[in-house]
C-alpha positions as a Markdown table, in Angstrom:
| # | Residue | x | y | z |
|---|---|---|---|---|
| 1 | Unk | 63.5 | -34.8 | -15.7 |
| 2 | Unk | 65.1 | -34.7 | -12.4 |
| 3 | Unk | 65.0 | -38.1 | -10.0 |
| 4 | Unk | 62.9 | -35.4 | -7.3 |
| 5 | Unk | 60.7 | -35.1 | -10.1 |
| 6 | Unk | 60.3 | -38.3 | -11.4 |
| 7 | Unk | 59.8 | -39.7 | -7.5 |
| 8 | Unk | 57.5 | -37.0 | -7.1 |
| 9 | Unk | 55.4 | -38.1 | -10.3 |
| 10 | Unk | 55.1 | -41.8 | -8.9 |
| 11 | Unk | 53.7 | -40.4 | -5.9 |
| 12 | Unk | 51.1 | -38.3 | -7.1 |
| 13 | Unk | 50.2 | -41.4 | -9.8 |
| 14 | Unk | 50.6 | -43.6 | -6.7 |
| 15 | Unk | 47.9 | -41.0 | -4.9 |
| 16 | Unk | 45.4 | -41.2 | -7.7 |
| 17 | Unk | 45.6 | -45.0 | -8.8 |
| 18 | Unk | 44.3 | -45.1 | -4.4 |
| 19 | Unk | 42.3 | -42.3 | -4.6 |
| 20 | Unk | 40.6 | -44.0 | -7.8 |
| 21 | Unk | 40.3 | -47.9 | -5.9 |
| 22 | Unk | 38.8 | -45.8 | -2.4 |
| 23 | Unk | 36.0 | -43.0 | -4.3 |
| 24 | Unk | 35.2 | -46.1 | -6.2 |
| 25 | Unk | 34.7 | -48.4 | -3.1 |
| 26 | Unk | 32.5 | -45.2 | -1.6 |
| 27 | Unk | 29.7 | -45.1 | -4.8 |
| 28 | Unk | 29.3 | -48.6 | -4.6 |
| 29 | Unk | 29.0 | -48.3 | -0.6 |
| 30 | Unk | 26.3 | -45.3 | -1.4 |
| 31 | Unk | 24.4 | -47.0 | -4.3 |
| 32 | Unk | 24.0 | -50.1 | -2.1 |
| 33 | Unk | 22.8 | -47.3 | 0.8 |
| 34 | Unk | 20.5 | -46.1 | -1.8 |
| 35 | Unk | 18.8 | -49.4 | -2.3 |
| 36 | Unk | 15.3 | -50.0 | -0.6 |
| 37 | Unk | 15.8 | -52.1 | 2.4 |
| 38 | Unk | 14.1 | -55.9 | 2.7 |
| 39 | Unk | 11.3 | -55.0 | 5.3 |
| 40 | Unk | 10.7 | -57.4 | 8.3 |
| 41 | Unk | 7.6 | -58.1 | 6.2 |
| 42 | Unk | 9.4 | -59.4 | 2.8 |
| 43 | Unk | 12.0 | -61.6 | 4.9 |
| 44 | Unk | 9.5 | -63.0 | 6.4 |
| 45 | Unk | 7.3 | -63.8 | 3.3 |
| 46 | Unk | 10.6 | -65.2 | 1.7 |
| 47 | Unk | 10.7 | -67.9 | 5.0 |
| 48 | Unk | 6.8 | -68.2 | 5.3 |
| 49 | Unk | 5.5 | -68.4 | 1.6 |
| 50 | Unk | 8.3 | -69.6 | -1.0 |
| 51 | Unk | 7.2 | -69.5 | -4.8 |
| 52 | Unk | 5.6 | -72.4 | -5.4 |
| 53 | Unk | 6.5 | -74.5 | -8.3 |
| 54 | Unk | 5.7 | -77.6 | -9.2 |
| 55 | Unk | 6.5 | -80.0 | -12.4 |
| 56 | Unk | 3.0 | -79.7 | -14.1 |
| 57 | Unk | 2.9 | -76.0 | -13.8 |
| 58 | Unk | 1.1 | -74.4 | -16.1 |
| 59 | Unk | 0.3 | -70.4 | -17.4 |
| 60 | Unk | -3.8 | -69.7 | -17.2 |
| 61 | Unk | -5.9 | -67.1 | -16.3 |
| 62 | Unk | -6.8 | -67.1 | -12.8 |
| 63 | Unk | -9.6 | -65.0 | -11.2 |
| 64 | Unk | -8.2 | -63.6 | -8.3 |
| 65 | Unk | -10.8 | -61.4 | -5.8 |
| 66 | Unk | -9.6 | -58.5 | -4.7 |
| 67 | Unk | -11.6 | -55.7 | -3.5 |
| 68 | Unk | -14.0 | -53.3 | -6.0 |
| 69 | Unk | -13.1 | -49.9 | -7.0 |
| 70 | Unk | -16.7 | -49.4 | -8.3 |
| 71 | Unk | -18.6 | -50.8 | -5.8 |
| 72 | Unk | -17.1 | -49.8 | -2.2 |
| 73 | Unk | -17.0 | -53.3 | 0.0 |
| 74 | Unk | -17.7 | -55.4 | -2.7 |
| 75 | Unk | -15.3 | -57.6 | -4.4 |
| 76 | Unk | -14.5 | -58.1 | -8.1 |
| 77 | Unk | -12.3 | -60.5 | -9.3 |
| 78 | Unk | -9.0 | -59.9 | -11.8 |
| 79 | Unk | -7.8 | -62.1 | -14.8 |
| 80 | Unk | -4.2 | -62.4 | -13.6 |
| 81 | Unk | -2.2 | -65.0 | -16.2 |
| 82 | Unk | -0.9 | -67.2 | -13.6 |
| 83 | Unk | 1.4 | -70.6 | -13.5 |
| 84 | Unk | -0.4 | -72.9 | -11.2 |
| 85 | Unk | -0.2 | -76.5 | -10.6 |
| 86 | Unk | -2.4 | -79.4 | -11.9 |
| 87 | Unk | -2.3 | -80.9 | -8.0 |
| 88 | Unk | -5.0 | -79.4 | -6.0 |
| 89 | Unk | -3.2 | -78.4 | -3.1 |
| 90 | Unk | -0.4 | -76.8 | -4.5 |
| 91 | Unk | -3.1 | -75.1 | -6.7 |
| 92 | Unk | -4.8 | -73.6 | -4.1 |
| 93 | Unk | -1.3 | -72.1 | -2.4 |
| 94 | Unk | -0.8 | -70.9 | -5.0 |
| 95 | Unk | -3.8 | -68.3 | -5.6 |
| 96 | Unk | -4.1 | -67.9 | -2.1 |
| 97 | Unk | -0.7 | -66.6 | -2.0 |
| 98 | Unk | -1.3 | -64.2 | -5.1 |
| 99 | Unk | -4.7 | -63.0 | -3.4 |
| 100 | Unk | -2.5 | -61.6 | 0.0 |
| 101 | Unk | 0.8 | -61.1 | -2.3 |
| 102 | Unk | -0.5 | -59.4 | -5.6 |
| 103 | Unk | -3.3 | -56.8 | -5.7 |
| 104 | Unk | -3.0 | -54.0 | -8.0 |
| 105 | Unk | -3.3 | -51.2 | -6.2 |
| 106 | Unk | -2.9 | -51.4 | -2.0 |
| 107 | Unk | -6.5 | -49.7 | -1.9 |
| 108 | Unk | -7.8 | -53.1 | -3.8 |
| 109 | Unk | -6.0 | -55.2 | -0.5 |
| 110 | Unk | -8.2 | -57.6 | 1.2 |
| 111 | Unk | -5.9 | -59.6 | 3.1 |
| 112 | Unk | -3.3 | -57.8 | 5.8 |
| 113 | Unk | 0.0 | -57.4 | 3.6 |
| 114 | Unk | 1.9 | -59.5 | 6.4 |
| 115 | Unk | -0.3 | -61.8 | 6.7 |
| 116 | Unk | 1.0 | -65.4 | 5.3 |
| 117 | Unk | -1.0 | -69.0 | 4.4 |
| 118 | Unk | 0.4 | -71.7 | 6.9 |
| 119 | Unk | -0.6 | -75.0 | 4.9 |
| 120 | Unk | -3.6 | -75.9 | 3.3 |
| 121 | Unk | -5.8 | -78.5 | 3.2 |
| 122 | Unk | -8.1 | -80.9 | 1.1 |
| 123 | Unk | -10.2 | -83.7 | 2.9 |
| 124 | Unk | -12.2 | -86.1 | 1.0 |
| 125 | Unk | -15.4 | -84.7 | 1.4 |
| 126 | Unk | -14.4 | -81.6 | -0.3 |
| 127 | Unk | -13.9 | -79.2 | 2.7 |
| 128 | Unk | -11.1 | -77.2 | 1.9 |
| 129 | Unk | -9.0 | -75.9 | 5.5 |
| 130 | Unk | -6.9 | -72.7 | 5.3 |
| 131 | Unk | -4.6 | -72.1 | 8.0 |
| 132 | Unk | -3.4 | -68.5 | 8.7 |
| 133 | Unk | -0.8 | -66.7 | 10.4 |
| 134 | Unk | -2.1 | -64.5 | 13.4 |
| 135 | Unk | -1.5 | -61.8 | 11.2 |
| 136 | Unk | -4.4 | -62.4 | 9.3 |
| 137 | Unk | -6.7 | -61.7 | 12.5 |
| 138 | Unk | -4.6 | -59.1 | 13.9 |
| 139 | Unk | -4.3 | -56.9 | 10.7 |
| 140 | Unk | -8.0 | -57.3 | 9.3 |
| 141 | Unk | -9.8 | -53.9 | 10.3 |
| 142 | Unk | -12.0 | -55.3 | 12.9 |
| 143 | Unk | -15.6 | -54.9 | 11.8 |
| 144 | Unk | -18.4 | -57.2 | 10.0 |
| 145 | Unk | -17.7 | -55.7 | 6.3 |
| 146 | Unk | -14.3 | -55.6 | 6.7 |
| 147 | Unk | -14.2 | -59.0 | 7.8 |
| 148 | Unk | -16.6 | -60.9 | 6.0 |
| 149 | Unk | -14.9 | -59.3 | 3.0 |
| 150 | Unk | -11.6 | -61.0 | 3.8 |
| 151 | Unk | -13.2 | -63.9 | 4.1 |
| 152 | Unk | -15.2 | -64.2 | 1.1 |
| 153 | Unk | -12.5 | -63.0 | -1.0 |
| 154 | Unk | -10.6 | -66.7 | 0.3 |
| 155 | Unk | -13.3 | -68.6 | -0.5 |
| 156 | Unk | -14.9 | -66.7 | -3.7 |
| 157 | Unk | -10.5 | -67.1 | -5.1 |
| 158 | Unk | -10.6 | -71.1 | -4.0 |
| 159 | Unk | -13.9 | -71.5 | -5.6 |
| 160 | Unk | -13.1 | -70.1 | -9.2 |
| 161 | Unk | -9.9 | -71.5 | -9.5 |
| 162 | Unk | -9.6 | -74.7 | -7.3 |
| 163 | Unk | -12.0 | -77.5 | -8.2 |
| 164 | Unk | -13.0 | -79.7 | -5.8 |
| 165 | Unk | -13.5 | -77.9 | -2.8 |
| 166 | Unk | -16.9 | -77.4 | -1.9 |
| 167 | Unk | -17.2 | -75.6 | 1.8 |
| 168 | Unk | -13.8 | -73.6 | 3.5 |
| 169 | Unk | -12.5 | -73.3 | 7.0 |
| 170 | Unk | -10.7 | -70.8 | 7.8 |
| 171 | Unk | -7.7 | -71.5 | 11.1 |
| 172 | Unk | -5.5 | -68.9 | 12.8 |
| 173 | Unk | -2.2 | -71.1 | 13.6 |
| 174 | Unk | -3.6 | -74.5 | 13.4 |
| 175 | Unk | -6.5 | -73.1 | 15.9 |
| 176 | Unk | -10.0 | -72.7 | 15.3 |
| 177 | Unk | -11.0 | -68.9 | 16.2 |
| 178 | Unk | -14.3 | -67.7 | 17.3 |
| 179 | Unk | -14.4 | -64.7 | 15.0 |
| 180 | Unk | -11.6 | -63.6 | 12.2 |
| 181 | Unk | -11.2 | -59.8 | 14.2 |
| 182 | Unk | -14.3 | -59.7 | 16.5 |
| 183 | Unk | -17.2 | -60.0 | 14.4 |
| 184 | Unk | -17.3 | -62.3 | 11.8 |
| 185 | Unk | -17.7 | -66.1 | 13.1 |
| 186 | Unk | -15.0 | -68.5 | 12.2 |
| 187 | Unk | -16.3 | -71.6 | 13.8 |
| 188 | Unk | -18.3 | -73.0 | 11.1 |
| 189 | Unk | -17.9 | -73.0 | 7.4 |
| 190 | Unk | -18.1 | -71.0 | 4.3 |
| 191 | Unk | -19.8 | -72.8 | 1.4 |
| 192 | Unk | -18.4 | -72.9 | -1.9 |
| 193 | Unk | -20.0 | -73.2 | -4.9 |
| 194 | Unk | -18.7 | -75.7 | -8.0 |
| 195 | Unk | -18.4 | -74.4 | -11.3 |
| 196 | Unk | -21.6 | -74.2 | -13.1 |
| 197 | Unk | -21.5 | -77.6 | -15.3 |
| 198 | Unk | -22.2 | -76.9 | -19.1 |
| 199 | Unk | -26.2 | -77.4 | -19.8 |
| 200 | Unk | -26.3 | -81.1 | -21.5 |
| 201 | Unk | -26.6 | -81.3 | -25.4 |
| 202 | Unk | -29.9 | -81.7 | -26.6 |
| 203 | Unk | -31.0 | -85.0 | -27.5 |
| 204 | Unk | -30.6 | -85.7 | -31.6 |
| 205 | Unk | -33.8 | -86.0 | -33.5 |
| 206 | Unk | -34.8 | -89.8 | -33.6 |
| 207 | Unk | -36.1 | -91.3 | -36.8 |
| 208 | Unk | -39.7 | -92.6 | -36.3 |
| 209 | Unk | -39.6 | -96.5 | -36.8 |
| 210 | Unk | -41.6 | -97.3 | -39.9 |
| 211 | Unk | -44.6 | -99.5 | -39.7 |
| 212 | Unk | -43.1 | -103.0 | -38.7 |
| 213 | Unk | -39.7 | -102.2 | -37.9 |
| 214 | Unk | -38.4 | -102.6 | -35.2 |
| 215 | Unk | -35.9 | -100.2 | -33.3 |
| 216 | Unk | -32.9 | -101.5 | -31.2 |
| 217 | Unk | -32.4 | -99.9 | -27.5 |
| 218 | Unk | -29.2 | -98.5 | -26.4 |
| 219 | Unk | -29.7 | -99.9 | -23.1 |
| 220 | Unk | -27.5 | -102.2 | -22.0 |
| 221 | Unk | -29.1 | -106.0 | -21.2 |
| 222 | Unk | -27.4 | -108.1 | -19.1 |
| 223 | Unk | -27.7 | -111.8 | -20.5 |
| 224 | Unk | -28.2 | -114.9 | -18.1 |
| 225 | Unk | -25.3 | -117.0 | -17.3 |
């Protein structure tokens, strides 16, 4: 082989080695260009609501209200196996989170999709405080079904997984609103009813003290000093 051809055979390997490096450079360029975008909305979720996790996380079946396919503006709520926290607090961020992050299906949505949970709250007396972005009032359809179903599916969500908490109030940015989109009143509370307690167990049968004998009480008696 001639040196012209043997120069001219590094050249064309030199042209194809770079021709390689740059059409491989372009499909990674075009698969990343293929990729769905992070929306506004999911940034914004990644800053406003992080995962919560917390040491005594753990997996159960939480009953989540979302809105009914069966039954147009009611609500029916969905087993979803979820890690949540022993703490109370972090418990109920936790589901509240899932209820604006998670339905199934967007027709099942009750809660705007942008719409993000501030900080929650727990007083003593068992009132349970939910602040809310503005989103929350902004993107509920304004109207008294729409409304009072975004409402109740909050509070029906705290109630079946969050003990503890036995009325809710509902903020928009640490504020208290007059209605949640025009209608439904925010200045009061929403009650919230305690698991039902298991029914006591039925006394056992007590033997029926022969003639002369005496029974001892299970009452306590407090002796004098």
């Amino acid at each position: 082989m001639s040196r012209a051809a043997r120069i001219s055979l590094a050249l064309l390997l030199l042209g194809v080695g770079f021709g390689a490096i740059y059409f491989r450079g372009l499909l990674d360029r075009v698969l990343r260009l293929a990729q769905p975008a992070q929306t506004e909305e999911q940034s914004r979720r990644a800053v406003l609501q992080p995962p919560l996790a917390t040491p005594s996380d753990t997996k159960v079946k939480a009953k989540i209200f979302w809105a009914s396919v069966e039954t147009p503006g009611a609500l029916k709520p969905v087993e979803v196996e979820l890690a949540l926290s022993a703490e109370t607090v972090q418990r109920a961020k936790q589901v509240l989170n899932m209820l604006i992050a998670g339905p199934p299906a967007p027709e099942l949505r009750t809660l705007p999709a942008d719409a993000a949970l501030l900080e929650f709250y727990l007083l003593d007396d068992g009132t349970a405080i939910a602040d809310f972005s503005g989103e929350l009032s902004t993107g509920t359809p304004s109207g008294i079904l729409s409304e009072q179903r975004a409402a109740e599916s909050i509070a029906r969500t705290l109630e079946a997984n969050v003990p503890g908490c036995t009325r809710l109030k509902i903020l928009i940015h640490g504020q208290e609103a007059e209605t949640l989109a025009g209608h439904l009143d925010l200045g009061g509370y929403f009650a919230l009813s305690p698991p039902a307690a298991a029914p006591p167990a039925a006394p056992a049968p007590q033997e029926k003290p022969a003639p002369g004998k005496l029974t001892a009480s299970r009452s306590a008696v407090k002796l004098p000093q």
